[in-house]
PDB file with one MODEL, atoms N, CA, C and O in Angstrom:
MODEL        1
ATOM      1  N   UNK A   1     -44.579 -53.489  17.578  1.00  0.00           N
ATOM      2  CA  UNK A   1     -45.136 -53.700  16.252  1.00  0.00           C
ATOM      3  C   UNK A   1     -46.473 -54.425  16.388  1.00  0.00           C
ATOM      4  O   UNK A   1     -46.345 -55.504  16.966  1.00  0.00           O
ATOM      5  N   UNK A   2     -47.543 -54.173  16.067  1.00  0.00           N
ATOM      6  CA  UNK A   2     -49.262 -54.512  15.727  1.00  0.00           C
ATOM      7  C   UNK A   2     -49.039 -56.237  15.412  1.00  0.00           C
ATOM      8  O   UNK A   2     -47.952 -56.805  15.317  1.00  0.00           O
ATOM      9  N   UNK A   3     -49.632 -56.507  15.357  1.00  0.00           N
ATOM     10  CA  UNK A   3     -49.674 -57.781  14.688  1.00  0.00           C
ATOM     11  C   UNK A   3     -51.109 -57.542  14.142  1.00  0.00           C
ATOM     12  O   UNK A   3     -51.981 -56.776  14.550  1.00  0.00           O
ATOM     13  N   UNK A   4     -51.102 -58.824  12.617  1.00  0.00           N
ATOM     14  CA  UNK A   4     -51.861 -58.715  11.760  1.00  0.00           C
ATOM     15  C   UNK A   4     -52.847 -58.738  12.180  1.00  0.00           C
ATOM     16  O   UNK A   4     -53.596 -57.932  11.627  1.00  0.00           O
ATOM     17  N   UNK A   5     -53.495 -59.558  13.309  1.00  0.00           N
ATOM     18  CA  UNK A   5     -54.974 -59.306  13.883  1.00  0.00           C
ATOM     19  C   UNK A   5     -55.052 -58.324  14.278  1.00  0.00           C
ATOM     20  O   UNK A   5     -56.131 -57.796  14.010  1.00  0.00           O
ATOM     21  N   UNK A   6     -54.260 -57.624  14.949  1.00  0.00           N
ATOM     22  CA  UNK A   6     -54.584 -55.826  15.337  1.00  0.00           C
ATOM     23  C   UNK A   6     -54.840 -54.775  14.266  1.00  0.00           C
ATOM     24  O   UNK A   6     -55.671 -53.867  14.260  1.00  0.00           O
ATOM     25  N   UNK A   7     -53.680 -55.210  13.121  1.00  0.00           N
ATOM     26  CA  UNK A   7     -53.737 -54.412  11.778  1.00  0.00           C
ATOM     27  C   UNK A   7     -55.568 -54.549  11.493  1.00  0.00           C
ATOM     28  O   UNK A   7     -56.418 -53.693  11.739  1.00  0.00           O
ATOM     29  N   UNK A   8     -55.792 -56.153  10.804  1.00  0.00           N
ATOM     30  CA  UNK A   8     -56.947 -55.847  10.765  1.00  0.00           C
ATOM     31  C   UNK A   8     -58.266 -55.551  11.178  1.00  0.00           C
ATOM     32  O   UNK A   8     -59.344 -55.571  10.584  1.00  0.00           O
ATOM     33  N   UNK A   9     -57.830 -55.188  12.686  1.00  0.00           N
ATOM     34  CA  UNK A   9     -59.420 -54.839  13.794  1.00  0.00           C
ATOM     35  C   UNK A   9     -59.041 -53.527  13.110  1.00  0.00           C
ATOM     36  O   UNK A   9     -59.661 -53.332  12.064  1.00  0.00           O
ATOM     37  N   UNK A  10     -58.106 -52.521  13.482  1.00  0.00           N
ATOM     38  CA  UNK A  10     -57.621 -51.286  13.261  1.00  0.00           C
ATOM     39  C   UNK A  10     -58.035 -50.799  11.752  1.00  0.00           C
ATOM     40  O   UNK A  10     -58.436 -49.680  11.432  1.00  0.00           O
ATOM     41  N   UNK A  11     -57.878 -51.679  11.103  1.00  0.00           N
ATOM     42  CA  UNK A  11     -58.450 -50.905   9.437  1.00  0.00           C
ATOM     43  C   UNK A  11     -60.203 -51.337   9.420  1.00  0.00           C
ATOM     44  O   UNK A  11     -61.053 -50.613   8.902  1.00  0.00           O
ATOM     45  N   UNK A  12     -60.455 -52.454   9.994  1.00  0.00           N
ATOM     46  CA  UNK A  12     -62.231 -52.739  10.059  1.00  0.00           C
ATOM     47  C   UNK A  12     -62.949 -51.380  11.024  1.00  0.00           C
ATOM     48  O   UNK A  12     -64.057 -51.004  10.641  1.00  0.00           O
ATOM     49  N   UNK A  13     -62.394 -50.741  12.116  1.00  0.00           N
ATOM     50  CA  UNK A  13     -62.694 -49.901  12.880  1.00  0.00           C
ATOM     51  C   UNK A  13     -62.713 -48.622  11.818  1.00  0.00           C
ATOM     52  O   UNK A  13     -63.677 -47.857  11.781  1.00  0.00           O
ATOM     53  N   UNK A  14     -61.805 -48.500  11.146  1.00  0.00           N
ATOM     54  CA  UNK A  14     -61.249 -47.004   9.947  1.00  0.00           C
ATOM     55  C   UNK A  14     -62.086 -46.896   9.246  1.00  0.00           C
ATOM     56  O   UNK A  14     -62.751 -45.886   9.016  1.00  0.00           O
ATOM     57  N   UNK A  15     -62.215 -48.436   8.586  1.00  0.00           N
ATOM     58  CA  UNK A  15     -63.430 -48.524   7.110  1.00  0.00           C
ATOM     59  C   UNK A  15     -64.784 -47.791   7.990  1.00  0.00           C
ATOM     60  O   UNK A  15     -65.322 -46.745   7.626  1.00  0.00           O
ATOM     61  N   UNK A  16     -65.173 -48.561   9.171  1.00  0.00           N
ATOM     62  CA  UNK A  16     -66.701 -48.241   9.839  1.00  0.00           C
ATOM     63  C   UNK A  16     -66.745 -47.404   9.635  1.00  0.00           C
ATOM     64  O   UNK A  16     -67.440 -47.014   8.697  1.00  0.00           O
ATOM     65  N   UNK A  17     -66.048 -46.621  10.367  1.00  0.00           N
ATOM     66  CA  UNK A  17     -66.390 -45.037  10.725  1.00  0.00           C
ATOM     67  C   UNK A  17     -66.314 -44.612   9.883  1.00  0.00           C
ATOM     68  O   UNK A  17     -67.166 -43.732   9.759  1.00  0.00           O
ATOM     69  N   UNK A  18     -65.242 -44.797   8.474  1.00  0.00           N
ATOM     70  CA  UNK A  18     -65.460 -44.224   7.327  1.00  0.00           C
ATOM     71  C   UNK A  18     -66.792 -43.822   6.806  1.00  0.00           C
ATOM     72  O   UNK A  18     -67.266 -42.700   6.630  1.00  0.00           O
ATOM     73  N   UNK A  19     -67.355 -45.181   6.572  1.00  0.00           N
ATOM     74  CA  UNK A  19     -68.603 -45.775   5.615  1.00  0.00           C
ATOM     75  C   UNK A  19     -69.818 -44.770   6.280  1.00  0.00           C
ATOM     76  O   UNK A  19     -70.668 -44.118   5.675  1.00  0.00           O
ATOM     77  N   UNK A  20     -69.522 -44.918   8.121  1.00  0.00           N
ATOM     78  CA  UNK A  20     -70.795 -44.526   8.874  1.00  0.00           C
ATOM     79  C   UNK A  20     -70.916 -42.910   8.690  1.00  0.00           C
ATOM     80  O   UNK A  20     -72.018 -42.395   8.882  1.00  0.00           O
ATOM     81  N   UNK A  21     -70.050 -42.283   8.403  1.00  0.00           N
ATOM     82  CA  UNK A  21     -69.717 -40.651   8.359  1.00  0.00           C
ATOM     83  C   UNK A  21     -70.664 -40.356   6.913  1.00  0.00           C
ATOM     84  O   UNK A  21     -71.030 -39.185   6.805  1.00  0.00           O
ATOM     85  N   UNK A  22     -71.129 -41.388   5.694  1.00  0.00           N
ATOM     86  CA  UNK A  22     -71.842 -40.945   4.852  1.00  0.00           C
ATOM     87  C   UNK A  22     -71.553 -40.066   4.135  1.00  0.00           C
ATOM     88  O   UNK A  22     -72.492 -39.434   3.651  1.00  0.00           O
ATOM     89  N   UNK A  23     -69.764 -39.555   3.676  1.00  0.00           N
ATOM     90  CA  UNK A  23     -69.580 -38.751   3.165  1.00  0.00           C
ATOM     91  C   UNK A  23     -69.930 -38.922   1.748  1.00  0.00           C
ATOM     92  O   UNK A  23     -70.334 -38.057   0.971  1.00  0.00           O
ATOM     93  N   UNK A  24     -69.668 -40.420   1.486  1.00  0.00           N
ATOM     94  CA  UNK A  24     -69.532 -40.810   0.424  1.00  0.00           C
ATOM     95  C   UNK A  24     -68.917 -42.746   0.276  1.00  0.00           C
ATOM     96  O   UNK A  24     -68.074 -43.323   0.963  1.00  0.00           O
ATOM     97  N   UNK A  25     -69.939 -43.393  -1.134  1.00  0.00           N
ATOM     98  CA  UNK A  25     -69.383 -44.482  -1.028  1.00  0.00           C
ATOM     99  C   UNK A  25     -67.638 -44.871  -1.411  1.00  0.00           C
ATOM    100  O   UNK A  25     -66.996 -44.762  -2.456  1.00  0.00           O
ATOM    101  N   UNK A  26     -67.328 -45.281  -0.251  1.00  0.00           N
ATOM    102  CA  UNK A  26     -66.137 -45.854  -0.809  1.00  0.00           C
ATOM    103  C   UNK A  26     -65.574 -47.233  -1.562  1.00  0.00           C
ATOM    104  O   UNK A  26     -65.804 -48.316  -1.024  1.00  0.00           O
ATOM    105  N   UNK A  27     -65.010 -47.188  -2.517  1.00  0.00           N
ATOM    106  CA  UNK A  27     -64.271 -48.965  -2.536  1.00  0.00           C
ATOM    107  C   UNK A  27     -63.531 -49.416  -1.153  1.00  0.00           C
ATOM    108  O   UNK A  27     -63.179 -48.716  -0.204  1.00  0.00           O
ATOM    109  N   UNK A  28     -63.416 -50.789  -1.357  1.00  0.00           N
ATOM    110  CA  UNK A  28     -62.573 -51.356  -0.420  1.00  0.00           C
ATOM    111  C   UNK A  28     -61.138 -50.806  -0.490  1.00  0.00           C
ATOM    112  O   UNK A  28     -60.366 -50.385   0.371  1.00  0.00           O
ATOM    113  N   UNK A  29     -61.053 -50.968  -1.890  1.00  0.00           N
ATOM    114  CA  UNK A  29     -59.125 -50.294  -1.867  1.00  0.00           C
ATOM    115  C   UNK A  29     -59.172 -49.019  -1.714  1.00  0.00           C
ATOM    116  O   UNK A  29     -58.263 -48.435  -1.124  1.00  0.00           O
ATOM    117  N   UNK A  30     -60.275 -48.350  -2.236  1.00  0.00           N
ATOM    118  CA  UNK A  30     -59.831 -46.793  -1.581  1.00  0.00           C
ATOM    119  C   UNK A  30     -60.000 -46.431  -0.181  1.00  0.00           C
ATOM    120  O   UNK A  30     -59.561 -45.317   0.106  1.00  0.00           O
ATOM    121  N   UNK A  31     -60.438 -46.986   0.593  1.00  0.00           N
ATOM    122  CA  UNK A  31     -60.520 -47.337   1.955  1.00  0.00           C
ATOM    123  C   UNK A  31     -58.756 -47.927   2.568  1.00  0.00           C
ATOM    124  O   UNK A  31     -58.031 -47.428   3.429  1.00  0.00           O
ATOM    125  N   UNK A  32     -58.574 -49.016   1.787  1.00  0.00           N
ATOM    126  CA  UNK A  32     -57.302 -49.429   2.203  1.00  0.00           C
ATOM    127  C   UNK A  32     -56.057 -48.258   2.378  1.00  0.00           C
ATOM    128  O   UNK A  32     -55.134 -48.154   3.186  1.00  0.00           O
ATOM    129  N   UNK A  33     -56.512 -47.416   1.187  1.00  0.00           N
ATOM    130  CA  UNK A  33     -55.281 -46.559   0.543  1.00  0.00           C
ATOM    131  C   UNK A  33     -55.334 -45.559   1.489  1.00  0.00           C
ATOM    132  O   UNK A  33     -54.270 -45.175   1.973  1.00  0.00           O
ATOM    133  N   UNK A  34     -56.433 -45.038   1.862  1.00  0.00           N
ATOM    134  CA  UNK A  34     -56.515 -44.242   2.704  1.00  0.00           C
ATOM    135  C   UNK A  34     -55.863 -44.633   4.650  1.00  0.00           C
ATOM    136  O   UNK A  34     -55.285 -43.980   5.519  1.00  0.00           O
ATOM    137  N   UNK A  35     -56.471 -46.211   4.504  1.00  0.00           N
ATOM    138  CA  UNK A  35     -55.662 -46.291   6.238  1.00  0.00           C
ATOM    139  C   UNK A  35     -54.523 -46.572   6.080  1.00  0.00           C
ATOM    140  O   UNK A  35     -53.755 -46.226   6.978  1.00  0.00           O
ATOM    141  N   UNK A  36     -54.012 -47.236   5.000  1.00  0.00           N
ATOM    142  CA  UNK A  36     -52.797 -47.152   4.686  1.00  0.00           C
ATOM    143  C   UNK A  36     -51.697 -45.876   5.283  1.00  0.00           C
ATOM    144  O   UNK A  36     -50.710 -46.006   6.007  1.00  0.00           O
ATOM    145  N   UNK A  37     -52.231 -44.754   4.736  1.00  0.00           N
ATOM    146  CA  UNK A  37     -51.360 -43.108   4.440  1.00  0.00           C
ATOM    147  C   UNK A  37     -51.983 -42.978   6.296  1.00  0.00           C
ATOM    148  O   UNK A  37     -51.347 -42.405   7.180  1.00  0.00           O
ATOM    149  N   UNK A  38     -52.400 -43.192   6.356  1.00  0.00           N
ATOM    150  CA  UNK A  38     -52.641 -42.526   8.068  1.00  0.00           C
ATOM    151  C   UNK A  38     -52.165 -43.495   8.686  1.00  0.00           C
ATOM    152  O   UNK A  38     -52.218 -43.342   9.906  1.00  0.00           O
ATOM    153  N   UNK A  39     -51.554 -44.781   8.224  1.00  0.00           N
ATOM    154  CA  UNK A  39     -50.778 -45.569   8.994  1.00  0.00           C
ATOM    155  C   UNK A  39     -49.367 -46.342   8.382  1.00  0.00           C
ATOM    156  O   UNK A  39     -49.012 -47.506   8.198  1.00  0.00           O
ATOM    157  N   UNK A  40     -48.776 -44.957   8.181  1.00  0.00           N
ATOM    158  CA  UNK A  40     -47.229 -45.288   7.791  1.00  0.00           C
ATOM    159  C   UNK A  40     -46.457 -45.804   8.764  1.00  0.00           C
ATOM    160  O   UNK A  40     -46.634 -45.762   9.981  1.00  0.00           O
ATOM    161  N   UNK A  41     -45.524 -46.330   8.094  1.00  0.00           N
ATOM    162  CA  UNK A  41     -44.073 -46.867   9.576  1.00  0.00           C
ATOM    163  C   UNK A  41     -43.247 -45.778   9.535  1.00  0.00           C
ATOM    164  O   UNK A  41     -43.048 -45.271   8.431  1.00  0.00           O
ATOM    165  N   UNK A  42     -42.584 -45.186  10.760  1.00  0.00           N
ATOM    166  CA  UNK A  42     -41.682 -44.291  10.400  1.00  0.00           C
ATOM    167  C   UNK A  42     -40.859 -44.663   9.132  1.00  0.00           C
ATOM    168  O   UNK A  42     -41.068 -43.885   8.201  1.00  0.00           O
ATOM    169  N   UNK A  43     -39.949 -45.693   8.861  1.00  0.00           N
ATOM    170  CA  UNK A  43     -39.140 -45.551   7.947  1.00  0.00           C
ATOM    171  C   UNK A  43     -39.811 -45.071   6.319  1.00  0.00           C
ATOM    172  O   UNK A  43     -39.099 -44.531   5.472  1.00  0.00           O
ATOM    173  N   UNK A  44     -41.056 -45.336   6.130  1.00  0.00           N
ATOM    174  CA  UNK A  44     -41.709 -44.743   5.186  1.00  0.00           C
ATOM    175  C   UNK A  44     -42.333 -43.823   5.126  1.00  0.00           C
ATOM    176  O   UNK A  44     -42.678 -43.542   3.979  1.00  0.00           O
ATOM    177  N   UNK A  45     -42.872 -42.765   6.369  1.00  0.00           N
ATOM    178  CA  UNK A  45     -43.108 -41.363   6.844  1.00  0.00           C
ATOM    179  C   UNK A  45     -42.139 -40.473   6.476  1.00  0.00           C
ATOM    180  O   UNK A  45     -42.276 -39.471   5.773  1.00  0.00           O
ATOM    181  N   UNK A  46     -40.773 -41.062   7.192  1.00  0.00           N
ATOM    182  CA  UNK A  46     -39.601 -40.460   6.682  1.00  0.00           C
ATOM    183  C   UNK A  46     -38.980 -40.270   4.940  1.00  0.00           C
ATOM    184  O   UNK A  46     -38.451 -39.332   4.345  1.00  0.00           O
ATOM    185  N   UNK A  47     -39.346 -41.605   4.568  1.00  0.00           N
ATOM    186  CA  UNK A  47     -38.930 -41.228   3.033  1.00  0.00           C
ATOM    187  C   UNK A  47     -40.022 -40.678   2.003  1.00  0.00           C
ATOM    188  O   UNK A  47     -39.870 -40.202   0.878  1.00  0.00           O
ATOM    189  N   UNK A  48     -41.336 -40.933   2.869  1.00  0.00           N
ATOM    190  CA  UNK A  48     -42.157 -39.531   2.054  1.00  0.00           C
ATOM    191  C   UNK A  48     -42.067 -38.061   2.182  1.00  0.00           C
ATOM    192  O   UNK A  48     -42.312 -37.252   1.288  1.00  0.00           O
ATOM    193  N   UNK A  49     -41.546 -37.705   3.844  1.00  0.00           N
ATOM    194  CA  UNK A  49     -40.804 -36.509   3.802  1.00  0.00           C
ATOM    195  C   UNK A  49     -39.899 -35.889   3.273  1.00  0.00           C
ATOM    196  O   UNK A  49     -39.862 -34.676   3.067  1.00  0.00           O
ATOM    197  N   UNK A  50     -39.037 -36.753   2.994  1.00  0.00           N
ATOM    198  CA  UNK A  50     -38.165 -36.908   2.315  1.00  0.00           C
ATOM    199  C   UNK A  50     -38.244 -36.194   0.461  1.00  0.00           C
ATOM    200  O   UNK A  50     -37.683 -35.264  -0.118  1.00  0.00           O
ATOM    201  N   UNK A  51     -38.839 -36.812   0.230  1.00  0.00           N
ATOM    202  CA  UNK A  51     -39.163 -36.538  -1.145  1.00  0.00           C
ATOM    203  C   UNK A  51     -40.137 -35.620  -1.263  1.00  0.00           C
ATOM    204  O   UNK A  51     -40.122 -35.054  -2.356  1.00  0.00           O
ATOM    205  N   UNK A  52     -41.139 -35.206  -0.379  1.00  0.00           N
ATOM    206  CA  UNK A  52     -41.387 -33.655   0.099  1.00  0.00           C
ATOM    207  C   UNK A  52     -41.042 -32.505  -0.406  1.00  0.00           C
ATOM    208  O   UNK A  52     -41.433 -31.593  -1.134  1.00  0.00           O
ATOM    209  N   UNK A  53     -39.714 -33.059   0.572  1.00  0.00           N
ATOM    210  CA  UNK A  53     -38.857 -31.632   0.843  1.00  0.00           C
ATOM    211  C   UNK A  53     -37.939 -31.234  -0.506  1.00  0.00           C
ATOM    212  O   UNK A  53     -38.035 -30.149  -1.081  1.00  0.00           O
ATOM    213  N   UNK A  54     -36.919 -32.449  -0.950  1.00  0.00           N
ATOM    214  CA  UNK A  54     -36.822 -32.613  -2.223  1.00  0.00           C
ATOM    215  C   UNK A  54     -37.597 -32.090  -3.425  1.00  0.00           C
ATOM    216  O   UNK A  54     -37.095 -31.667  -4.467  1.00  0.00           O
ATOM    217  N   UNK A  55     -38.875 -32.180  -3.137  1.00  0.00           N
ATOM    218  CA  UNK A  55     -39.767 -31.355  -4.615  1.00  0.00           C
ATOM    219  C   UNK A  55     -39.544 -30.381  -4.363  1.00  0.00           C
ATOM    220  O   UNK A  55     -38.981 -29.738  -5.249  1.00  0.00           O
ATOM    221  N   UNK A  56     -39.846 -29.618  -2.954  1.00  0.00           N
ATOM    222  CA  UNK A  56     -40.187 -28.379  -2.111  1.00  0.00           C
ATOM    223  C   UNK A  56     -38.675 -27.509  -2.775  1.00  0.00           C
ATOM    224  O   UNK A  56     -38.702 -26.411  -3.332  1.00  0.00           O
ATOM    225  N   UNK A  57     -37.552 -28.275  -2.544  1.00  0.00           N
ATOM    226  CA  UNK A  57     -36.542 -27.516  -2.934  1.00  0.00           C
ATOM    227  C   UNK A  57     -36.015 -27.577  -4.670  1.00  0.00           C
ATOM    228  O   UNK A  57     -35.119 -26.846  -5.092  1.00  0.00           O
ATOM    229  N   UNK A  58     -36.653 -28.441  -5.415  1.00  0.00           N
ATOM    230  CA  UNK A  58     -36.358 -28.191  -6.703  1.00  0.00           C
ATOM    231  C   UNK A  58     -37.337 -26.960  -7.151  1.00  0.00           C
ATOM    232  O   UNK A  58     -37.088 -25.966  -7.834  1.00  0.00           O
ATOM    233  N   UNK A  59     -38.400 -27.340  -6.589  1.00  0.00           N
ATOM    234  CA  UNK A  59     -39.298 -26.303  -7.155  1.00  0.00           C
ATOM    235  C   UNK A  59     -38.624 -24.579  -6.649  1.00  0.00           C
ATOM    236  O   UNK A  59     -39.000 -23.621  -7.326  1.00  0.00           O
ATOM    237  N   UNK A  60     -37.965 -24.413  -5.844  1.00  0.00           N
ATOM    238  CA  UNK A  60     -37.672 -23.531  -4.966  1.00  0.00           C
ATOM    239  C   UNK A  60     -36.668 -22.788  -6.178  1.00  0.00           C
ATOM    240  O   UNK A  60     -36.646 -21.613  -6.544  1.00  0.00           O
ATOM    241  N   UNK A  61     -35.995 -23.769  -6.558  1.00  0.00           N
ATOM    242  CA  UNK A  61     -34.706 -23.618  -7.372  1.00  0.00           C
ATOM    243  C   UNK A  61     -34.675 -23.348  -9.408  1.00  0.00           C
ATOM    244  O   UNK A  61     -33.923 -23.144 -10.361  1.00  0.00           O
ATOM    245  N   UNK A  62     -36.333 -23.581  -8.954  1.00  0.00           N
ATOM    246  CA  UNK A  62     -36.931 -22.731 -10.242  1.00  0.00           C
ATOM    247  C   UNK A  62     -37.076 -24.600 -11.168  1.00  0.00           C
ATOM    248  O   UNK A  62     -37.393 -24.361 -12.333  1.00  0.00           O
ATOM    249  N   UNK A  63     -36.975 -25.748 -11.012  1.00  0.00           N
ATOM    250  CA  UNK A  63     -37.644 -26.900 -11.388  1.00  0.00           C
ATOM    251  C   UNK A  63     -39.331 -26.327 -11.531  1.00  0.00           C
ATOM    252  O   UNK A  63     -40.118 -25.709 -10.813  1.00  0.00           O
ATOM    253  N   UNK A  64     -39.335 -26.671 -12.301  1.00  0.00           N
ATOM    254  CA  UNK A  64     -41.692 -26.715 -12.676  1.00  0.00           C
ATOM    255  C   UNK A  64     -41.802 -27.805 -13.263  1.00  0.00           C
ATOM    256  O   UNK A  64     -42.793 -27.915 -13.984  1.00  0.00           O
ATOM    257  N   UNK A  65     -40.920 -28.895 -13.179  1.00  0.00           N
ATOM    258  CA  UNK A  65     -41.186 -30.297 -14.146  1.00  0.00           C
ATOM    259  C   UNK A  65     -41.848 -29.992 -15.738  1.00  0.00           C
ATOM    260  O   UNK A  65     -41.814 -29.061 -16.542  1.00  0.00           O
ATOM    261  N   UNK A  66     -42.531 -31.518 -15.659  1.00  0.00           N
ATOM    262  CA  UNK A  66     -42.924 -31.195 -17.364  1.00  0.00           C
ATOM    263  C   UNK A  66     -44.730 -31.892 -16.822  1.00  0.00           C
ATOM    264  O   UNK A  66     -45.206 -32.651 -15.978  1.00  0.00           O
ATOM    265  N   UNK A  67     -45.205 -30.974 -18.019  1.00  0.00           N
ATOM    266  CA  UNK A  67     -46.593 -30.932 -18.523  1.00  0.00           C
ATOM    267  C   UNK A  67     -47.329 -32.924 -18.359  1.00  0.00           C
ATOM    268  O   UNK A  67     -47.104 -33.873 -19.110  1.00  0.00           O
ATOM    269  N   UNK A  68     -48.002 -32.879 -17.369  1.00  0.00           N
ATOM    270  CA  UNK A  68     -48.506 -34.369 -17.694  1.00  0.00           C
ATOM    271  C   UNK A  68     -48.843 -34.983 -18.676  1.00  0.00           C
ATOM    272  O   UNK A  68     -48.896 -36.183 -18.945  1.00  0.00           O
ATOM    273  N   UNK A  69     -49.132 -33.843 -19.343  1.00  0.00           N
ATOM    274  CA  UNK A  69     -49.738 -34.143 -20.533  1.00  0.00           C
ATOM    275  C   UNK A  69     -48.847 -35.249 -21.354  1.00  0.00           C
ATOM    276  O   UNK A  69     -49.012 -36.413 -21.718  1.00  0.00           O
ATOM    277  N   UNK A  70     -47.667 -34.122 -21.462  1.00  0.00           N
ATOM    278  CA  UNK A  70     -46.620 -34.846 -21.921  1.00  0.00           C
ATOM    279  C   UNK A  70     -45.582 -35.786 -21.725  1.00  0.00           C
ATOM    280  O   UNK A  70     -44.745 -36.238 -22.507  1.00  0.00           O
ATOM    281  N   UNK A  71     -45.832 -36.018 -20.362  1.00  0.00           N
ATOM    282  CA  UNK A  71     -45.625 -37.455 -19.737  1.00  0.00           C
ATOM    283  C   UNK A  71     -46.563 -38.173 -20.119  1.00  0.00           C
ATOM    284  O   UNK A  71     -46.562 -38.074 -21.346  1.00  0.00           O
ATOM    285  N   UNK A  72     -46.923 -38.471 -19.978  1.00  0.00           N
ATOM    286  CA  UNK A  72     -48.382 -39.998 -20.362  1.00  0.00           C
ATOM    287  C   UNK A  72     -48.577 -40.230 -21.463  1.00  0.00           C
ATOM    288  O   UNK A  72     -48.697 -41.428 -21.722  1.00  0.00           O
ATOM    289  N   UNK A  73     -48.709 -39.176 -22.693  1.00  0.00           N
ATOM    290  CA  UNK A  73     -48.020 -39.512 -23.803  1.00  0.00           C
ATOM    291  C   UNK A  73     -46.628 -40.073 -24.690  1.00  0.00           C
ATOM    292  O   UNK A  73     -46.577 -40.674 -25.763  1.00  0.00           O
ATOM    293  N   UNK A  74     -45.619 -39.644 -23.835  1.00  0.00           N
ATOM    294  CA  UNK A  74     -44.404 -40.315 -23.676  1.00  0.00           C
ATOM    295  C   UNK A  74     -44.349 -41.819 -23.399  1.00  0.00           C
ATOM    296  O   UNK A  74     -43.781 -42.751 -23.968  1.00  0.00           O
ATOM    297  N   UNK A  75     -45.259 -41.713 -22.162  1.00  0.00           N
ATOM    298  CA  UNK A  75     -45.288 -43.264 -21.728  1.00  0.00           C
ATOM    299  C   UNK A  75     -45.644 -44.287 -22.432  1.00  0.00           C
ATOM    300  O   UNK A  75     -45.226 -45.444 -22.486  1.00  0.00           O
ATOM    301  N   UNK A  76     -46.941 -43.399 -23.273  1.00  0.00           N
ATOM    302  CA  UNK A  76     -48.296 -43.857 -23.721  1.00  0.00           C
ATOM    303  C   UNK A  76     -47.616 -44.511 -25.292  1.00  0.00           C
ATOM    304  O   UNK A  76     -47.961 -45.557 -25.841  1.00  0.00           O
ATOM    305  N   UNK A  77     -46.537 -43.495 -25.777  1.00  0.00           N
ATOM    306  CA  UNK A  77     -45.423 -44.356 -27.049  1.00  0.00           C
ATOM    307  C   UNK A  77     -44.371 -45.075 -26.712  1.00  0.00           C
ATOM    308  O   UNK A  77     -43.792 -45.577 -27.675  1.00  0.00           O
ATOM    309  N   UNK A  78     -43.811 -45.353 -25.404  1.00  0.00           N
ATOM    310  CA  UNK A  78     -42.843 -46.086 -24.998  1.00  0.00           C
ATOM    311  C   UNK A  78     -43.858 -47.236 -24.626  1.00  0.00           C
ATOM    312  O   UNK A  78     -43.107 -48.208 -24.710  1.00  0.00           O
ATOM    313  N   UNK A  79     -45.019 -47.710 -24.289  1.00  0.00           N
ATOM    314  CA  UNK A  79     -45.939 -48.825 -24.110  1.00  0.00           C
ATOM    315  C   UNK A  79     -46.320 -49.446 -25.348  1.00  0.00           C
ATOM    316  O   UNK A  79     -46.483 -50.664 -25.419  1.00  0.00           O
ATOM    317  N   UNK A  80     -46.508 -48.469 -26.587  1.00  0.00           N
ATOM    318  CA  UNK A  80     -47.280 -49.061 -27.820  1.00  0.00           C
ATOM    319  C   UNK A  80     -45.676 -49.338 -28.001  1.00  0.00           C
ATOM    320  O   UNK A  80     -45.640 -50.472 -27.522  1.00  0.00           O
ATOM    321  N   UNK A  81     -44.621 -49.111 -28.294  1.00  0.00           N
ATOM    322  CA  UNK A  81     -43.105 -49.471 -28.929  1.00  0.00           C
ATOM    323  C   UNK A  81     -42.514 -50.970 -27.960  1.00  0.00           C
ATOM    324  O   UNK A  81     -41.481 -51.621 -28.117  1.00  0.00           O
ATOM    325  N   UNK A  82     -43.311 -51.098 -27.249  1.00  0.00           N
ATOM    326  CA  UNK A  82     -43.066 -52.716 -26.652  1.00  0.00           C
ATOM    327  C   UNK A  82     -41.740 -52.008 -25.416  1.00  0.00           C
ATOM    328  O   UNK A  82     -40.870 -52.725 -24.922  1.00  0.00           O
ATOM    329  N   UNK A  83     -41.870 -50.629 -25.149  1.00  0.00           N
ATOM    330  CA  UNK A  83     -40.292 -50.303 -24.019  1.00  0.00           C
ATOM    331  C   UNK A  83     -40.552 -50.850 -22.658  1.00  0.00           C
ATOM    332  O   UNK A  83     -41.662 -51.382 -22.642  1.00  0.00           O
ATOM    333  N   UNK A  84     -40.087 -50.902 -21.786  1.00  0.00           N
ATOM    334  CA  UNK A  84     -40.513 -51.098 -20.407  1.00  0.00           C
ATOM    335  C   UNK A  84     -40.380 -49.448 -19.725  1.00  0.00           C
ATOM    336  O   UNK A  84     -40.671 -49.243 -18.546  1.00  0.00           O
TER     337      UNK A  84
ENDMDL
END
């Protein structure tokens, strides 16, 4: 296991090369978010596979979820109604 001084040489090295590649400016947290996902622990590699495969097979099984739309509006009246 890394220890935190390694963690953070390892994400200061990620950001560089990020920043130096000039694709584009990044934030700090979108930088984070990004070395983050390229530096999972297995046990959380695994349970993003996990839930993957899970969509992979609802969708398979004829699931298409619901319209975002109509999620976030849902949310968007369960927030103004004081719900959690």
């Amino acid at each position: 296991m890394a220890t935190t001084a390694e963690e953070l040489e390892s994400f200061v090295e990620f950001a560089r090369a990020r920043l130096d590649t000039g694709e584009r400016e990044s934030s700090l947290e979108e930088l984070f978010e990004l070395w983050m996902h390229e530096h999972l622990s297995d046990p959380d590699y695994a349970e993003n596979l996990a839930a993957i495969r899970g969509a992979i097979q609802d969708y398979q099984a004829g699931d298409r979820g619901r319209p975002a739309g109509e999620l976030s509006r849902e949310l968007w009246e369960r927030l103004e109604d004081g719900e959690p």
